[in-house]
N, CA, C and O atoms as CSV, one atom per row, in Angstrom:
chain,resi,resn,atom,element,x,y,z
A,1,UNK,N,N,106.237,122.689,102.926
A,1,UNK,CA,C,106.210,121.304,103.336
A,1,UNK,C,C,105.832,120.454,102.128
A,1,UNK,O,O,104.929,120.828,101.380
A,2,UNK,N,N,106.606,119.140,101.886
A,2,UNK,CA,C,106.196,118.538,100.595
A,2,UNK,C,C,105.293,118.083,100.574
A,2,UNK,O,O,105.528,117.263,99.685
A,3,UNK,N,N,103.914,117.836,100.968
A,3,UNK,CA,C,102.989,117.073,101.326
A,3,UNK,C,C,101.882,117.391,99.642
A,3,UNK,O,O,102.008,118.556,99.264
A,4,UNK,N,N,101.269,116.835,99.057
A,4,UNK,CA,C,100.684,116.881,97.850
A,4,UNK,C,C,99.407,115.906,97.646
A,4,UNK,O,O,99.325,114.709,97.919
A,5,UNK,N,N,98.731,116.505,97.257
A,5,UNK,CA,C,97.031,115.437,97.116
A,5,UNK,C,C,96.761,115.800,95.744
A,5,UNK,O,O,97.074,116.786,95.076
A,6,UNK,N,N,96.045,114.668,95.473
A,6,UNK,CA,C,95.574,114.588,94.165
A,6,UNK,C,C,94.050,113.717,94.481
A,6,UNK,O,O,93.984,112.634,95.062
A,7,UNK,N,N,93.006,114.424,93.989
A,7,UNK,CA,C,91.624,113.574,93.417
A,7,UNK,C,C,91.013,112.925,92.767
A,7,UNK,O,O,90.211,113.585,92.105
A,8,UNK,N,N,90.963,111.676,92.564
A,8,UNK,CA,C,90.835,111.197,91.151
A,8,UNK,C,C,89.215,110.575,91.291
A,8,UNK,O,O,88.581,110.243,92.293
A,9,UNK,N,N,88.913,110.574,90.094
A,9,UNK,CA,C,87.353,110.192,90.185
A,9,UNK,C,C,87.309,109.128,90.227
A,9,UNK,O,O,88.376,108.521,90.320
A,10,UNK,N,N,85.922,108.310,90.172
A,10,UNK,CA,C,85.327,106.766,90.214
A,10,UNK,C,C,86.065,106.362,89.350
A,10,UNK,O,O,86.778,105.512,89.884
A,11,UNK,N,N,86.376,106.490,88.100
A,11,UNK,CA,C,87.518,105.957,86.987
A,11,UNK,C,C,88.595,105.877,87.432
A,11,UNK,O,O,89.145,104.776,87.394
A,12,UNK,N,N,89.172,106.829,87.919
A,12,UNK,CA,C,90.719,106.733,88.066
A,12,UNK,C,C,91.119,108.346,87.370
A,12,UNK,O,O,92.283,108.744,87.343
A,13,UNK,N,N,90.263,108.947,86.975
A,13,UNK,CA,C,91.111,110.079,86.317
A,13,UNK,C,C,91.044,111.258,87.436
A,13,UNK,O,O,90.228,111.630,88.279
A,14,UNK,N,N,92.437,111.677,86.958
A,14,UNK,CA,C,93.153,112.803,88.104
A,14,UNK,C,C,91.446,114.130,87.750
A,14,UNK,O,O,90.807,114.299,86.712
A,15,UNK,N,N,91.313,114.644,88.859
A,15,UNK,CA,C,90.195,115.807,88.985
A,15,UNK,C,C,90.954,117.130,89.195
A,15,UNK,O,O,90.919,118.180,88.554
A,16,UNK,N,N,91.778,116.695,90.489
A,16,UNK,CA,C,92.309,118.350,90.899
A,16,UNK,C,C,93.639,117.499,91.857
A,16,UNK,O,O,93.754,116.349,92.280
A,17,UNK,N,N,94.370,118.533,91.909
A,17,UNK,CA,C,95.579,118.336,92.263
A,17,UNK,C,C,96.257,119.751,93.102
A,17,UNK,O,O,96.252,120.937,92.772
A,18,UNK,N,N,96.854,119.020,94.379
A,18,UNK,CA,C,97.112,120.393,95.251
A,18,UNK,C,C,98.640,120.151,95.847
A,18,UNK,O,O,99.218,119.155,95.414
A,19,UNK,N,N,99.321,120.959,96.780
A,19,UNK,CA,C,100.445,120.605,97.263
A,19,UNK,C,C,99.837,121.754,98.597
A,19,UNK,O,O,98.862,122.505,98.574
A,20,UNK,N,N,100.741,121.534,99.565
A,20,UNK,CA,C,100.308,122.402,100.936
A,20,UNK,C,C,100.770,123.503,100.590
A,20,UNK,O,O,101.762,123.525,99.861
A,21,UNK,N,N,100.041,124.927,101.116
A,21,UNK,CA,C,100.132,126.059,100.671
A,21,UNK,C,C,99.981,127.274,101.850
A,21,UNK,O,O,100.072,128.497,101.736
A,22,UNK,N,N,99.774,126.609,102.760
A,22,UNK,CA,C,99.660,127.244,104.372
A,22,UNK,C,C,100.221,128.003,104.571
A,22,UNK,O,O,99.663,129.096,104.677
A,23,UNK,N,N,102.122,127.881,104.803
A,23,UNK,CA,C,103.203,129.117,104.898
A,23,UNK,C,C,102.904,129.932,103.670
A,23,UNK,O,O,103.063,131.052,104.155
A,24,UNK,N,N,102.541,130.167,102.263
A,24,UNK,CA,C,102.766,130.889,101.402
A,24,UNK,C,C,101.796,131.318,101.112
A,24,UNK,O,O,101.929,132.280,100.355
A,25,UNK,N,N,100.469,130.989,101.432
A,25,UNK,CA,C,98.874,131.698,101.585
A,25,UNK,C,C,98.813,132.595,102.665
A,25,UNK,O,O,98.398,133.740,102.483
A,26,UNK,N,N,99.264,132.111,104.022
A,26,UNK,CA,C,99.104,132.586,105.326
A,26,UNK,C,C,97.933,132.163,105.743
A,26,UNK,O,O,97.208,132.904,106.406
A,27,UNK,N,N,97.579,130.908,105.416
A,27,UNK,CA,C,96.003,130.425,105.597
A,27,UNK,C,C,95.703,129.142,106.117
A,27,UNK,O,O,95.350,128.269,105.325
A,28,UNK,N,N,95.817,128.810,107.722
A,28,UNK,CA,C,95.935,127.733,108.454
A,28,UNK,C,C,94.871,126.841,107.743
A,28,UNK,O,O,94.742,125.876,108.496
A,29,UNK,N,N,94.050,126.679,106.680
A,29,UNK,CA,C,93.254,125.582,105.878
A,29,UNK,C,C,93.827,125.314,104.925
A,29,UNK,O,O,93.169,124.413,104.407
A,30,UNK,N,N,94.828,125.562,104.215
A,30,UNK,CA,C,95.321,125.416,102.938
A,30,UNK,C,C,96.798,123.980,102.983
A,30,UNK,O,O,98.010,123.836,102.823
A,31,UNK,N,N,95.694,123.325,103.278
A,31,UNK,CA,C,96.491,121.555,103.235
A,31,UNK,C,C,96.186,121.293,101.959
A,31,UNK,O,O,95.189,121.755,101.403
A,32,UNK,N,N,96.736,120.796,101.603
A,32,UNK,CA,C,97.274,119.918,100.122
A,32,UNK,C,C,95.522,119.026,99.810
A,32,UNK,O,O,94.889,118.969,98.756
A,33,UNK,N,N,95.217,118.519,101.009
A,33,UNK,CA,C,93.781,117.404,100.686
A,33,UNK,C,C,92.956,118.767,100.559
A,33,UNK,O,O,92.494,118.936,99.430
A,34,UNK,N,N,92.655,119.849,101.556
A,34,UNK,CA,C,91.740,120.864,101.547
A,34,UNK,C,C,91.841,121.197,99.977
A,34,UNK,O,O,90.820,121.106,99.296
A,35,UNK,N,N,93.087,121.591,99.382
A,35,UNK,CA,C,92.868,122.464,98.381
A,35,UNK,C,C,92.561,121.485,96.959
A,35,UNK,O,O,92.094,121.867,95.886
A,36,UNK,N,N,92.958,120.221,97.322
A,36,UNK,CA,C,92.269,119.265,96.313
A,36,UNK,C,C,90.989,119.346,96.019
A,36,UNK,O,O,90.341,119.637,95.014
A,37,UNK,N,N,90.725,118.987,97.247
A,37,UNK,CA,C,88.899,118.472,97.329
A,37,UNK,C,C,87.963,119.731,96.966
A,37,UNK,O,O,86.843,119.580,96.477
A,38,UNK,N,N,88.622,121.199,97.298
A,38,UNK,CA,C,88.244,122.294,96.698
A,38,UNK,C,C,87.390,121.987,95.173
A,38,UNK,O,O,86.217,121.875,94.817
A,39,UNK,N,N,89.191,121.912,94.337
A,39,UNK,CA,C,89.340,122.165,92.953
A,39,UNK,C,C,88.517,121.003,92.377
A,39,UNK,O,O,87.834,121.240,91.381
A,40,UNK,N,N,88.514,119.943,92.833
A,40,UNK,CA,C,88.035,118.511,92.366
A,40,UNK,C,C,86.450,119.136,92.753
A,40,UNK,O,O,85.656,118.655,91.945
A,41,UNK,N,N,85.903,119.862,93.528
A,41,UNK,CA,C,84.326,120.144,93.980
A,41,UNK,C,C,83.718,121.291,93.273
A,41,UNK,O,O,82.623,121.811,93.486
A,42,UNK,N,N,84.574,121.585,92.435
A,42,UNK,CA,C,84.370,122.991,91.129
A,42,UNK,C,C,83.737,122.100,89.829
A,42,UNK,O,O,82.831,122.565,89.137
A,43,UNK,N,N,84.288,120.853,89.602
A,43,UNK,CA,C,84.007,120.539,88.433
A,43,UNK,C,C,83.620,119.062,88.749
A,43,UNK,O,O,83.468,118.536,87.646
A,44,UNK,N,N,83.421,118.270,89.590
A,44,UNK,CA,C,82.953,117.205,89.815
A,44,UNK,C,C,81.537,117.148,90.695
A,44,UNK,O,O,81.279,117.713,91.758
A,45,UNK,N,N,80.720,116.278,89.887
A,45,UNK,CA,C,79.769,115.783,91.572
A,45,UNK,C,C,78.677,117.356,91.356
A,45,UNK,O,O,78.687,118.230,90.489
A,46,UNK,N,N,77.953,117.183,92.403
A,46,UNK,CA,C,76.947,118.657,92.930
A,46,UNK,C,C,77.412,119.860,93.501
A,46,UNK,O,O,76.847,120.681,94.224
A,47,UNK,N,N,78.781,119.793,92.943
A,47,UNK,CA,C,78.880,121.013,94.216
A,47,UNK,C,C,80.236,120.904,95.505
A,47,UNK,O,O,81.153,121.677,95.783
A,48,UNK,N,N,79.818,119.573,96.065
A,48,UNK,CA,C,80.257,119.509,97.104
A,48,UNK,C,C,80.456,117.897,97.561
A,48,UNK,O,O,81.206,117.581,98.484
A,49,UNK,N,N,79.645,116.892,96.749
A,49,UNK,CA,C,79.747,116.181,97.027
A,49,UNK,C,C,80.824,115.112,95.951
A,49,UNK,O,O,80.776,115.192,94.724
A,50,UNK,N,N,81.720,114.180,96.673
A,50,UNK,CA,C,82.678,113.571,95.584
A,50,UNK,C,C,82.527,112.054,95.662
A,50,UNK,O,O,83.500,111.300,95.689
A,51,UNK,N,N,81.046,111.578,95.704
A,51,UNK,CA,C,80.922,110.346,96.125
A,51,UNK,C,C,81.746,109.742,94.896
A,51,UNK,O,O,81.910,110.290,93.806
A,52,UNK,N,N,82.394,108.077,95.442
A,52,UNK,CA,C,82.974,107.272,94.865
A,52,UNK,C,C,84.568,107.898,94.011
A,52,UNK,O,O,85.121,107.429,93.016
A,53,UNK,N,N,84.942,109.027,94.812
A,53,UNK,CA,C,85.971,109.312,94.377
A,53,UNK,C,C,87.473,108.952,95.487
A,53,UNK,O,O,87.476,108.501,96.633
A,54,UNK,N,N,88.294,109.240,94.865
A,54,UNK,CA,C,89.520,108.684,95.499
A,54,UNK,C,C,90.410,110.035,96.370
A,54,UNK,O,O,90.264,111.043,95.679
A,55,UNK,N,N,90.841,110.199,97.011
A,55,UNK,CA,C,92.157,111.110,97.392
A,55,UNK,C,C,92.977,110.659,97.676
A,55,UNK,O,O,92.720,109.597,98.243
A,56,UNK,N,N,94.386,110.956,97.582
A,56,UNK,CA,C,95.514,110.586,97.694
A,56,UNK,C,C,96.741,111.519,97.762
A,56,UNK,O,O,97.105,112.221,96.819
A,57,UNK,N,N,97.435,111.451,99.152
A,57,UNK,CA,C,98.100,111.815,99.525
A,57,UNK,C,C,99.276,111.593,100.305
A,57,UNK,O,O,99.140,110.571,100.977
A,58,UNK,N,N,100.558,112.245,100.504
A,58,UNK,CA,C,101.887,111.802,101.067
A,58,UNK,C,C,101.738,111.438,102.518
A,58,UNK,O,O,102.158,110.408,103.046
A,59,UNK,N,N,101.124,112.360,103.054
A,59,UNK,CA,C,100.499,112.240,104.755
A,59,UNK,C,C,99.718,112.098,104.888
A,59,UNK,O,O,98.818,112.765,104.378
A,60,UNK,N,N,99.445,110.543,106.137
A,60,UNK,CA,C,98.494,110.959,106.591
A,60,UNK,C,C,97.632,111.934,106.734
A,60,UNK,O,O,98.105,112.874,107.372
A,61,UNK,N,N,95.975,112.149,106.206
A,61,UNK,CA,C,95.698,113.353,106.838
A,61,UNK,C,C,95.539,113.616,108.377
A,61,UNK,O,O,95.657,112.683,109.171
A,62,UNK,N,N,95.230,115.090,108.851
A,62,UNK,CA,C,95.030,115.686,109.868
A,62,UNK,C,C,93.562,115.710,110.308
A,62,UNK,O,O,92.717,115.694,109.413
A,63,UNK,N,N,93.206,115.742,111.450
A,63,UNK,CA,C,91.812,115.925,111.432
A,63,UNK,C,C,90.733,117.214,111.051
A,63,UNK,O,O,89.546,117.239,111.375
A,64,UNK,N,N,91.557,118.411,110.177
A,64,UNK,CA,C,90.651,118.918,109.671
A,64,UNK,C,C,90.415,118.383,108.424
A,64,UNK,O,O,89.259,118.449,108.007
A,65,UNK,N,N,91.400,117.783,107.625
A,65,UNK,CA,C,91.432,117.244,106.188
A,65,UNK,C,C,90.824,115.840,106.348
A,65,UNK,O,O,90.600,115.227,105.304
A,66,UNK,N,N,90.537,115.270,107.481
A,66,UNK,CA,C,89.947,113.327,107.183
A,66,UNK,C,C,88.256,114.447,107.629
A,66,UNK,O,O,87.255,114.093,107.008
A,67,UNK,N,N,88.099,115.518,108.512
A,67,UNK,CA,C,86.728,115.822,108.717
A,67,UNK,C,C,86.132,116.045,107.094
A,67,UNK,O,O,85.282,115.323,106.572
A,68,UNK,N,N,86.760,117.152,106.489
A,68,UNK,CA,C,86.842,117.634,105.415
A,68,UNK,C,C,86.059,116.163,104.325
A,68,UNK,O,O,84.999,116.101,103.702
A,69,UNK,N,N,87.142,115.214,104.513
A,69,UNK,CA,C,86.776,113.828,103.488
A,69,UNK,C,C,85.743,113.166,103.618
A,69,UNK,O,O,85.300,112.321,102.839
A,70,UNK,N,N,85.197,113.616,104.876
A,70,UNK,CA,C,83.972,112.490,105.317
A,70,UNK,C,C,82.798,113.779,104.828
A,70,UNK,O,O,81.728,113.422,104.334
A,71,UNK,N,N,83.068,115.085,104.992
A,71,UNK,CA,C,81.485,115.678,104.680
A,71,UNK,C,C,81.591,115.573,103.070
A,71,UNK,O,O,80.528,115.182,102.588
A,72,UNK,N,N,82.605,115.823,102.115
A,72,UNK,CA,C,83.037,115.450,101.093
A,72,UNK,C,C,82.096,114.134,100.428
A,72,UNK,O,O,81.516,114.066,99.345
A,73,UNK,N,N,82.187,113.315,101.349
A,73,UNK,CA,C,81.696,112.144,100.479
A,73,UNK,C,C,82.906,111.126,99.559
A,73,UNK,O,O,82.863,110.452,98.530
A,74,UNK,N,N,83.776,111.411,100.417
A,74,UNK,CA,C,84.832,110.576,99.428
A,74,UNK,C,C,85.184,109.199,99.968
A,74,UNK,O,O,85.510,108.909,101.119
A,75,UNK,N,N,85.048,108.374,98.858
A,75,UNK,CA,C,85.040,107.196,98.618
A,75,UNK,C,C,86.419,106.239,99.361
A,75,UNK,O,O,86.201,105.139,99.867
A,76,UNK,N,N,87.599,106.764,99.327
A,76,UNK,CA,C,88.779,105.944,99.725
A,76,UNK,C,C,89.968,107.109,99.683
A,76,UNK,O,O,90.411,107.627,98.657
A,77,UNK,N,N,90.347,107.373,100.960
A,77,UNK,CA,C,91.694,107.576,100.986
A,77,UNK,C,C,92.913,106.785,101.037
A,77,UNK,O,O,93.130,105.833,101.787
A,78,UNK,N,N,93.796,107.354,100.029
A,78,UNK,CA,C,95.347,106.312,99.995
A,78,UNK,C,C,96.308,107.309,100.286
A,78,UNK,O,O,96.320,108.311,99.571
A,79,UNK,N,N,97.187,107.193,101.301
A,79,UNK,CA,C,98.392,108.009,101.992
A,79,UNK,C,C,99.440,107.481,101.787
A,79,UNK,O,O,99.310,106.330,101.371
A,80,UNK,N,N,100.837,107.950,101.939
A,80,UNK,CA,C,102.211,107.581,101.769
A,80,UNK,C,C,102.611,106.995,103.667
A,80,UNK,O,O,101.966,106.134,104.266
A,81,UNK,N,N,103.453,107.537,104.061
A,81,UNK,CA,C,103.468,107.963,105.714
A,81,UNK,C,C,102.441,108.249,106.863
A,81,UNK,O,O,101.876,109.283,107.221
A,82,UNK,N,N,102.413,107.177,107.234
A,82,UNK,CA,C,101.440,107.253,108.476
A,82,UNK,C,C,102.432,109.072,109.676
A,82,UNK,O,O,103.581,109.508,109.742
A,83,UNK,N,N,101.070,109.471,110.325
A,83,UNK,CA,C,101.403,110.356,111.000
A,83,UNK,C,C,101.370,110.063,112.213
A,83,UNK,O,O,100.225,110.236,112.630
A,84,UNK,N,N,102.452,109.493,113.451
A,84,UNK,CA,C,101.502,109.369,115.226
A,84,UNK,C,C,101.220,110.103,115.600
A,84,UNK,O,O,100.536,109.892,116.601
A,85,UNK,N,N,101.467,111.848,115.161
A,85,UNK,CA,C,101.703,112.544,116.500
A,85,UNK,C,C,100.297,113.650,115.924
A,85,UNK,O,O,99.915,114.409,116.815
A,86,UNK,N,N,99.704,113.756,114.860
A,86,UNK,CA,C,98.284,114.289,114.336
A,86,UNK,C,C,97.432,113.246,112.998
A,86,UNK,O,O,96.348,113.572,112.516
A,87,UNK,N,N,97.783,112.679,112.813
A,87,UNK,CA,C,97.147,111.366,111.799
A,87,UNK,C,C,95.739,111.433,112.749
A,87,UNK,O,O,95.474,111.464,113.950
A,88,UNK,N,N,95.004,111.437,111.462
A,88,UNK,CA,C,93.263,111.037,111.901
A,88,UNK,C,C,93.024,110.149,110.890
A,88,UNK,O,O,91.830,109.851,110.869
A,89,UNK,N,N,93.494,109.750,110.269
A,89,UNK,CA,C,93.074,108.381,110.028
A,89,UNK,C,C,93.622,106.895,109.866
A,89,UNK,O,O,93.812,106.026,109.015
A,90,UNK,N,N,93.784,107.211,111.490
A,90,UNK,CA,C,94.378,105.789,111.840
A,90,UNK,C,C,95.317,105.445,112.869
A,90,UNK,O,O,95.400,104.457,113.599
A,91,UNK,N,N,96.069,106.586,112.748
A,91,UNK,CA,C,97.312,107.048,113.607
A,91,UNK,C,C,96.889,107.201,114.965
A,91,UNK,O,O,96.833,106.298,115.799
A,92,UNK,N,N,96.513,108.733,115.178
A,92,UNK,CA,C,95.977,108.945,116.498
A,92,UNK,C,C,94.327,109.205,116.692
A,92,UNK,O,O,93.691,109.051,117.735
A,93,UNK,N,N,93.893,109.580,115.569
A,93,UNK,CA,C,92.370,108.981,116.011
A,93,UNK,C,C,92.053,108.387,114.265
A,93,UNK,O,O,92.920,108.289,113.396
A,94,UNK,N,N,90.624,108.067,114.113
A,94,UNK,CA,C,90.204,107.294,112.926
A,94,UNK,C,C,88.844,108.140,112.643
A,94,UNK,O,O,87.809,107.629,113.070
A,95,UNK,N,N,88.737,109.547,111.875
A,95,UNK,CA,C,87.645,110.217,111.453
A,95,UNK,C,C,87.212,109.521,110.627
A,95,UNK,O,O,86.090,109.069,110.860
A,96,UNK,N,N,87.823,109.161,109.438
A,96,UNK,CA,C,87.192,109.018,108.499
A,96,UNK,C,C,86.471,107.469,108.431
A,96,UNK,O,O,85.968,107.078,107.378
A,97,UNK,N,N,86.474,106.917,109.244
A,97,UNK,CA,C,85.863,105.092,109.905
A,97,UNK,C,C,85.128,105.623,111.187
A,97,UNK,O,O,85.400,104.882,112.131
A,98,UNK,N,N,84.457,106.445,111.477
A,98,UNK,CA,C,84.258,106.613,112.911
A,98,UNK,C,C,82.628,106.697,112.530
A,98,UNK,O,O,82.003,107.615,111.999
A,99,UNK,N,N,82.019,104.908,113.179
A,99,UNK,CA,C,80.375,105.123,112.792
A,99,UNK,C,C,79.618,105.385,113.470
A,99,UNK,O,O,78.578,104.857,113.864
A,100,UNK,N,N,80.427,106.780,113.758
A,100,UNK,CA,C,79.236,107.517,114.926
A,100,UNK,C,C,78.854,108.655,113.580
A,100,UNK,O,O,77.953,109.480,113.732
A,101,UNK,N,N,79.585,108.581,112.386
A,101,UNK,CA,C,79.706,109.517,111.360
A,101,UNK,C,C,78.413,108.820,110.635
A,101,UNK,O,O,78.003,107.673,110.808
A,102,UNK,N,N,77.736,110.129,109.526
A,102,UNK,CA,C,77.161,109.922,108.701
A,102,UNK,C,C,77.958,109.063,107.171
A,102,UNK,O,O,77.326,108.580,106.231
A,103,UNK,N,N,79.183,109.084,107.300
A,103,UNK,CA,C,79.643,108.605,105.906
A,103,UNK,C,C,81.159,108.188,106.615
A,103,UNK,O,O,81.759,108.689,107.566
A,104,UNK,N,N,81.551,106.847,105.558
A,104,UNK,CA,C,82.786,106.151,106.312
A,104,UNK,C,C,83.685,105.755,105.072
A,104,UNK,O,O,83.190,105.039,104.201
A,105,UNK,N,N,85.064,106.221,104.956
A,105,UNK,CA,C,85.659,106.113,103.690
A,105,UNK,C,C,86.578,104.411,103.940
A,105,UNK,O,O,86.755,103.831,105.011
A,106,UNK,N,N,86.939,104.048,102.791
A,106,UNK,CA,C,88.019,103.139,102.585
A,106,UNK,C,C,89.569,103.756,103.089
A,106,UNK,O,O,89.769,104.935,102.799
A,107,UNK,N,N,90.351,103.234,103.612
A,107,UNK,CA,C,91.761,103.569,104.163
A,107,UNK,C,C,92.334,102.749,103.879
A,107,UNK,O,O,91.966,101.603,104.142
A,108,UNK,N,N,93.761,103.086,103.061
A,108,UNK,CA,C,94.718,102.279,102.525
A,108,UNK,C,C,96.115,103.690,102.608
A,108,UNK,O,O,96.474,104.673,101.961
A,109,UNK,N,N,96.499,102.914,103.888
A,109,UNK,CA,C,97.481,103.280,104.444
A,109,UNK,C,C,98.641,102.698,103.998
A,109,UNK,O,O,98.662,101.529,103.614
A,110,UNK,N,N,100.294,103.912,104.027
A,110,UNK,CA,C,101.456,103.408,104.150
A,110,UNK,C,C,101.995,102.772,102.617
A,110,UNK,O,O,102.927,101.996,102.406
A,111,UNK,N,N,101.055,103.401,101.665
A,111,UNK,CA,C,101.449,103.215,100.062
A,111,UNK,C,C,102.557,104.203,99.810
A,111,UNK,O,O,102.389,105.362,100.188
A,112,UNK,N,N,104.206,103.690,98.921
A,112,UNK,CA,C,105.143,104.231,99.008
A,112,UNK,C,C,105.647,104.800,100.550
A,112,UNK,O,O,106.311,105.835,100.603
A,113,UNK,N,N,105.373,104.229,101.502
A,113,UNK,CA,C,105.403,104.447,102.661
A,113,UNK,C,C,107.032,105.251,102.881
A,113,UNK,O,O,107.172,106.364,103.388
A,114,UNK,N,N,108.007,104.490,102.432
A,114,UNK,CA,C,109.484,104.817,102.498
A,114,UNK,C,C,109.942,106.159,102.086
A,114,UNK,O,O,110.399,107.090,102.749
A,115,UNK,N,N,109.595,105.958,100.237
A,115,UNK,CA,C,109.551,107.211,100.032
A,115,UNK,C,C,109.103,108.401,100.372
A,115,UNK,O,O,109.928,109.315,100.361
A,116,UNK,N,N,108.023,108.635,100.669
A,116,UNK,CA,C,107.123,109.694,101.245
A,116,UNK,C,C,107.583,110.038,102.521
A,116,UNK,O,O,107.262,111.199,102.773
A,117,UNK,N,N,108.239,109.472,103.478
A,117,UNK,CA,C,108.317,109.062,104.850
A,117,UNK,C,C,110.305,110.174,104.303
A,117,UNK,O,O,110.992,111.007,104.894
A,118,UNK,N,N,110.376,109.671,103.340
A,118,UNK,CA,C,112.404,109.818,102.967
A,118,UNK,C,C,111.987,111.845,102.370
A,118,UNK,O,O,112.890,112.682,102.354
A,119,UNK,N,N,110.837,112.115,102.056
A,119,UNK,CA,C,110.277,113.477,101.417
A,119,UNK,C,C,110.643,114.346,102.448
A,119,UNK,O,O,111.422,115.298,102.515
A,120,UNK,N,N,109.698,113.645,103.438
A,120,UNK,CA,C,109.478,114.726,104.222
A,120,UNK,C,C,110.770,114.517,105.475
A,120,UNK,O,O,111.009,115.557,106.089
A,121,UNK,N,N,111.543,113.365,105.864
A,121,UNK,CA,C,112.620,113.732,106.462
A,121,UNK,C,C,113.332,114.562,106.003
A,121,UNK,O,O,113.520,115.361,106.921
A,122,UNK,N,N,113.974,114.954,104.947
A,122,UNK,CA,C,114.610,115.435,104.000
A,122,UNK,C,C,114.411,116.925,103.982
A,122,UNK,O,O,115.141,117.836,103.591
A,123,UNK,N,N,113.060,116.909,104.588
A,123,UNK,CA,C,112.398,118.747,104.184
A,123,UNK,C,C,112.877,119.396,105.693
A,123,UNK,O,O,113.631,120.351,105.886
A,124,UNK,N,N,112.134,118.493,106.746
A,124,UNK,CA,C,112.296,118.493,107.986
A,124,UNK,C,C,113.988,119.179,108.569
A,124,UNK,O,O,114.224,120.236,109.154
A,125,UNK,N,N,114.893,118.123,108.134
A,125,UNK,CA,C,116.483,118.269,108.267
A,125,UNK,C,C,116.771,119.531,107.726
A,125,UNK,O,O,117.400,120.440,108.267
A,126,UNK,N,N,116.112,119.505,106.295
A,126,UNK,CA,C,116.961,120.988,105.597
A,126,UNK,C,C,116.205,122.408,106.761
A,126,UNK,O,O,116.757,123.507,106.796
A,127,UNK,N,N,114.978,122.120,107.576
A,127,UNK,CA,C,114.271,123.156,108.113
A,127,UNK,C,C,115.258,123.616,109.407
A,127,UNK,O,O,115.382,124.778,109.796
A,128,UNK,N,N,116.015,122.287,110.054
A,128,UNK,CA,C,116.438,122.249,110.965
A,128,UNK,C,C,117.882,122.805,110.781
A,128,UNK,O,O,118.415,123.607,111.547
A,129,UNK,N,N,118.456,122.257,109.633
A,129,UNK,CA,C,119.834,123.352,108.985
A,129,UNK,C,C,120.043,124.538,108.874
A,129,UNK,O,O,121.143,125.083,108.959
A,130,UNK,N,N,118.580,125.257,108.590
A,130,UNK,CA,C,118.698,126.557,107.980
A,130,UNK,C,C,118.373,127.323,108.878
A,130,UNK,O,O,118.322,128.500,108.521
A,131,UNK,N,N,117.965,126.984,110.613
A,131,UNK,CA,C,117.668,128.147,111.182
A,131,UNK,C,C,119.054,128.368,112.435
A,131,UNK,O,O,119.942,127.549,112.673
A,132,UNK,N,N,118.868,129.655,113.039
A,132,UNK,CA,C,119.789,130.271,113.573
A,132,UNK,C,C,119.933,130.235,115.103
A,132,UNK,O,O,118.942,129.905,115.754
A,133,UNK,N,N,120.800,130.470,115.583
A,133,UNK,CA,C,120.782,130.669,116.845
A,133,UNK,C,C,120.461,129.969,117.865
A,133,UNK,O,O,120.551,130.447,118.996
């Protein structure tokens, strides 16, 4: 699936960079934001925490990846394609704004919206071409 995240710090500089890896790991956590916020939590911050940092990604995230952003500590997510049918932030529910939470990120939704939105139709169709029967 084309879906891809990238972390960038309080500056702006790229930290860690992921693409979804789920079908080819065999590992229902291995989203594109999960495996960012990983690599970006190896060499940034305490450990674990990515205060005042950025993520950015093609999809909406899901609600294990906006849960993921809020224990994270991350500063602002920016997405391509809103998601209706699993989007948590914004779509069908709002984790990462929800102040029942200890920590509440910035959301800037629907950046390159078209393109991102034209990615993954594109992946979708060829999925729907190639199977049988």
């Amino acid at each position: 699936m084309p879906i891809g995240a990238v972390v960038l710090s309080p500056d702006g500089t790229p930290l860690a960079s992921a693409r979804n890896a789920r079908e080819e790991l065999g590992d229902p956590t291995a989203h594109a934001e999960i495996l960012a916020l990983r690599a970006a939590s190896e060499i940034y911050g305490d450990g674990w925490r990515l205060e005042g940092c950025t993520l950015a990604v093609t999809l909406e995230p899901c609600t294990m990846c906006a849960g993921a952003l809020v224990m994270a500590r991350v500063a602002k997510v920016v997405f391509g394609a809103w998601e209706p049918k699993t989007g948590a932030v914004g779509s069908l529910w709002d984790v990462v704004r929800d102040r029942r939470l200890s920590h509440r990120a910035e959301v800037v939704g629907g950046v390159l919206e078209a393109e991102c939105a034209a990615l993954l139709e594109e992946f979708f169709h060829g999925q729907r071409g190639n199977r049988t029967g």
